[in-house]
Steps between C-alpha positions, in 0.01 A plus 500: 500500500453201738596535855813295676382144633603281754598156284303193613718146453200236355364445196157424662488911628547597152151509359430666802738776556313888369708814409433780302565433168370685176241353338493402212877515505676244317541595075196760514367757736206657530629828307619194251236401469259852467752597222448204277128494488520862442720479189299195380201694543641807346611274213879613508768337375716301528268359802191424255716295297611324792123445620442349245820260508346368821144460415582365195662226715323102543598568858291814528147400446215440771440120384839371594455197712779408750684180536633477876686218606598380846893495434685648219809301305724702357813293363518115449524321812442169329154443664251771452458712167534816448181722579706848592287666141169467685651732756624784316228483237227530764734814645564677200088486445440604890777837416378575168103460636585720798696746291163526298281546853721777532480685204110440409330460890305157309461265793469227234888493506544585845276173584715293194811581689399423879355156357862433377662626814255295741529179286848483578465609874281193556708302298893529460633317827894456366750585210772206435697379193880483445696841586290690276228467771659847620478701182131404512467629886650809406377604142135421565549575892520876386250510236250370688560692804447851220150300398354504825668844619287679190184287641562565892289783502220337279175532682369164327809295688404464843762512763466117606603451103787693482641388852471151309708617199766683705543208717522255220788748406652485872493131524584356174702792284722688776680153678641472207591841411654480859677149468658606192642771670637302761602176339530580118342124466864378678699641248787719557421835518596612151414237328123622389482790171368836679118463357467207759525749832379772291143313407493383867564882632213650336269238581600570942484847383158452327391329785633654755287813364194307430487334874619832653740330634796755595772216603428291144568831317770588711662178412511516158578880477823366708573232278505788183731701744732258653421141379738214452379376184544645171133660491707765789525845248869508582525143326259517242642815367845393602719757250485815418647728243539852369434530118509818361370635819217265576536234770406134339451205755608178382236190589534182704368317163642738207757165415252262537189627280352801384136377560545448879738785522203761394276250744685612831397873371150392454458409854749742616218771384196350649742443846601850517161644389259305778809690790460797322115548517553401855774737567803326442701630236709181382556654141688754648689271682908427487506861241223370281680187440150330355506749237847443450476123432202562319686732272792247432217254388340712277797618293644212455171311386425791262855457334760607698798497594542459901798431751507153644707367760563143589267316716562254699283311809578152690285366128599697196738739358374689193763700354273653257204617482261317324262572169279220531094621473684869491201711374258302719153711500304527912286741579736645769629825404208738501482466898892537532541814232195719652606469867872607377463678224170685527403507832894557626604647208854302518671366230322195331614514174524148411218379701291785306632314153406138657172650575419670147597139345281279681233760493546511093517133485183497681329714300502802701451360850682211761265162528466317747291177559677225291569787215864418525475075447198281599817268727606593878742810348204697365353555830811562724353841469200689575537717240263778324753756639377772187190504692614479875820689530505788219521775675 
């Protein structure tokens, strides 16, 4: 548990600010960590299957050369193309590569993931675009901070390396998790879907963790709690209802897609999984109202029948819910069902069903790594959870 902090009021103190925080500490622990490379080495299943769903991966293999660039364009800004791919291509290789250090204790992917992680420290000076320039801070902002947490403790990345990475992630990704917080790009304050603060929360989180930097976490742990956006729990899971004795939480999105409505769980999990390795219990919080949402989702996508109220914000009203991409496969649930319904023991019914389908259509495990599509949706998502998060 990290000790109470006085807060510090600059950005420039940030990199520089050291607490106690658990390390590694964002998706996997140490005891994370020990158990999967003993049930890989053990050859039990279902984790050999999903071993083999990430080495089996392009993005897993020592040879993989990265393509840093000095500023990433995600969305048209009708000047600069598009390059956002090179970014979370080269992180879903430095995960997957680390992953592999992990498991096997082969420096040749250890070395193949800190070449990744320093080309981009030396390199990436600015993220711009149209508005989607903040989905890009936020999605890669956290899975890159979860790269370089698993390679922190690498005694082949000297200390004058990794300052250089976690800076990079100081200066260019968390001003702009930050500003979005603050300014919502000038819009009004409803006006952006729930992903948008959500992406943007776990990567301050991420960071936050990876620069021990107590008042960065503290911000976006906040944010989760009491936010004014809709990525605040209370307004991303803004309904709730009792159906035949189980609480179901209605989503900020469930009128407006199904794909980004099971999106705002898949970075709901990583969110509240980083606090809780560092103490925080966030998918307790509000009466398990993650799980609750989470539950809504997944019986509805699997078939169901839900309740749905009206929504309505200063933009839309969406008086039903919507079936458009309702089915939609990410490897999201196998974090979310074995911290409720395995290591909790709660009731996760439906996430359990979500779970067993993806797994099935995966061929007994999640993927991860562009498994999903070879476009921006495919890696949203870390992934691999069969092999990370079965408990």
């Amino acid at each position: 548990m990290r000790p109470s902090t006085v807060a510090v009021g600059t950005i420039a103190s940030l990199a520089t600010l050291i607490q106690a925080f658990t390390h590694p500490g964002l998706l996997h622990t140490d005891t994370d960590l020990q158990r999967i490379k003993s049930k890989v080495q053990s050859n039990a299943e279902p984790w050999l299957t999903g071993w083999y769903k990430l080495t089996n991966s392009s993005f897993a293999k020592s040879s993989y050369t990265p393509n840093a660039q000095e500023t990433i364009y995600r969305g048209k800004d009708g000047t600069h193309a598009e390059n956002y791919p090179s970014l979370y291509k080269d992180i879903a290789a430095a995960y997957a590569l680390a992953i592999e250090w992990k498991v096997t204790d082969d420096k040749t992917y250890a070395d193949a993931a800190v070449s990744i992680l320093d080309a981009w420290a030396t390199t990436l000076k600015g993220i711009s675009g149209n508005s989607d320039k903040f989905l890009a801070s936020g999605i890669y902002g956290y899975e890159f901070a979860n790269a370089a947490e698993l390679m922190r403790d690498y005694d082949g990345w000297g200390q004058a390396k990794f300052a250089a990475f976690r800076d990079m992630m100081v200066s260019v990704f968390y001003p702009m998790n930050h500003d979005f917080f603050v300014r919502h790009n000038d819009a009004k304050i409803d006006h952006y879907w729930a992903n948008w603060d959500l992406c943007n929360l776990a990567s301050m989180l991420s960071i936050g963790v990876l620069a021990d930097n107590e008042t960065m976490y503290q911000e976006a742990v906040d944010y989760f709690k009491e936010g004014a956006g809709n990525g605040a729990i209370d307004k991303m899971v803004w309904k709730l209802y009792n159906v035949d004795g189980q609480v179901l939480g209605q989503g900020q999105e469930a009128g407006r897609d199904q794909g980004h409505a099971m999106l705002d769980f898949g970075l709901l999990g990583p969110i509240a999984q980083a606090a809780f390795n560092q103490g925080e219990d966030l998918f307790a919080y509000g009466e398990n109202r993650i799980l609750a949402g989470a539950e809504y989702a997944a019986k509805y996508n699997l078939g169901n029948e839900v309740p749905y109220t009206a929504y309505q914000n200063s933009d839309v009203t969406q008086t039903i819910i919507s079936d458009s991409s309702r089915g939609d496969v990410r490897p999201i649930w196998e974090l979310l069902y074995n911290h409720y319904g395995v290591l909790k023991k709660l009731n996760a019914t439906w996430t359990k069903q979500y779970r067993d389908m993806v797994v099935e259509k995966g061929e007994g495990a999640e993927g991860g790594g562009g498994y999903y599509g070879s476009t921006s949706g495919g890696f949203d998502q870390l992934g691999y959870g069969t092999l990370l998060y079965t408990l």
